[in-house]
N, C-alpha and C positions, 0 to 999 in steps of 0.2 A: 190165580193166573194159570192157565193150558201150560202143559208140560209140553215140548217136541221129541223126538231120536230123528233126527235128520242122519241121510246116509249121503256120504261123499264117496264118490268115484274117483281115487288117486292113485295110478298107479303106481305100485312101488313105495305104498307111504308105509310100507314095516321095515323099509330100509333106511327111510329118511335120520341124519343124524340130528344129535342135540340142540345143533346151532338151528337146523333147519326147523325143525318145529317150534325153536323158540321164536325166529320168525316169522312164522304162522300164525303163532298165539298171539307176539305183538300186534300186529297187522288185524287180529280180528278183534283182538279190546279195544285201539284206534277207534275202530270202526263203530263198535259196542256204544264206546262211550259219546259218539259224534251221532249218533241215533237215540239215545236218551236211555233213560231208567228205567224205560216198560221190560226193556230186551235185555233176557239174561245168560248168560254162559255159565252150566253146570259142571259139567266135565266130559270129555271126548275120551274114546278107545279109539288107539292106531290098531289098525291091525295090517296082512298083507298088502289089500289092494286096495283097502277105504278107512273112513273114519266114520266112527258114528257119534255125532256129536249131541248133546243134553241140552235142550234149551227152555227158558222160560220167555214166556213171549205171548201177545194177546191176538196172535193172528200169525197165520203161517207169511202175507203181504210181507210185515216188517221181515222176519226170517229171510225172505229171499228179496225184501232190498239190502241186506245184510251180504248176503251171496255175492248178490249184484256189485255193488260196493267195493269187496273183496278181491272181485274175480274169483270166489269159491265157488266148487260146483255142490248143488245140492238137488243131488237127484232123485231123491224121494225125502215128503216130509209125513210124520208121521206122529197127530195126537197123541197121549198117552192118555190109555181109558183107567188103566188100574195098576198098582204098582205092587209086587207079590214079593215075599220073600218067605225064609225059613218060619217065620214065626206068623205067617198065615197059615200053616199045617197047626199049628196046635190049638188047642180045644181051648 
């Protein structure tokens, strides 16, 4: 299945506290799970002003009726063509 990094524009989400993100997360597994088994949530980085969230999904459509749903904004969606790490360098 297509990996995503979807990028949200939130301002202020490296201040948001525990509770608040924990209701964010509720709020988008709800959602997750009332949209079915195709669409998957990997794991999101808060950072200052966005979130970049991980997703598994068979079409960017589902992803942003996911948004829609939410009221999340998801302002760019973005395949993942290859996935690199440390132990791509070695021979």
């Amino acid at each position: 299945m297509p990996k995503y990094v979807i990028e949200r524009e939130l301002p202020g989400a490296g201040q948001l506290s525990s509770a608040e993100l924990k209701a964010i997360s509720h709020k988008s597994v709800g959602i997750l799970h009332d949209l079915g088994p195709e669409i998957q949530w990997v794991q999101s980085y808060v950072v200052d002003d966005k979130l970049y969230c991980v997703y598994n999904a068979p079409s960017t459509e589902l992803i942003e009726e996911h948004a829609r749903c939410g009221g999340f904004p998801a302002n760019r969606i973005s395949e993942v063509r290859a996935i690199i790490d440390p132990v791509t360098a070695e021979d």
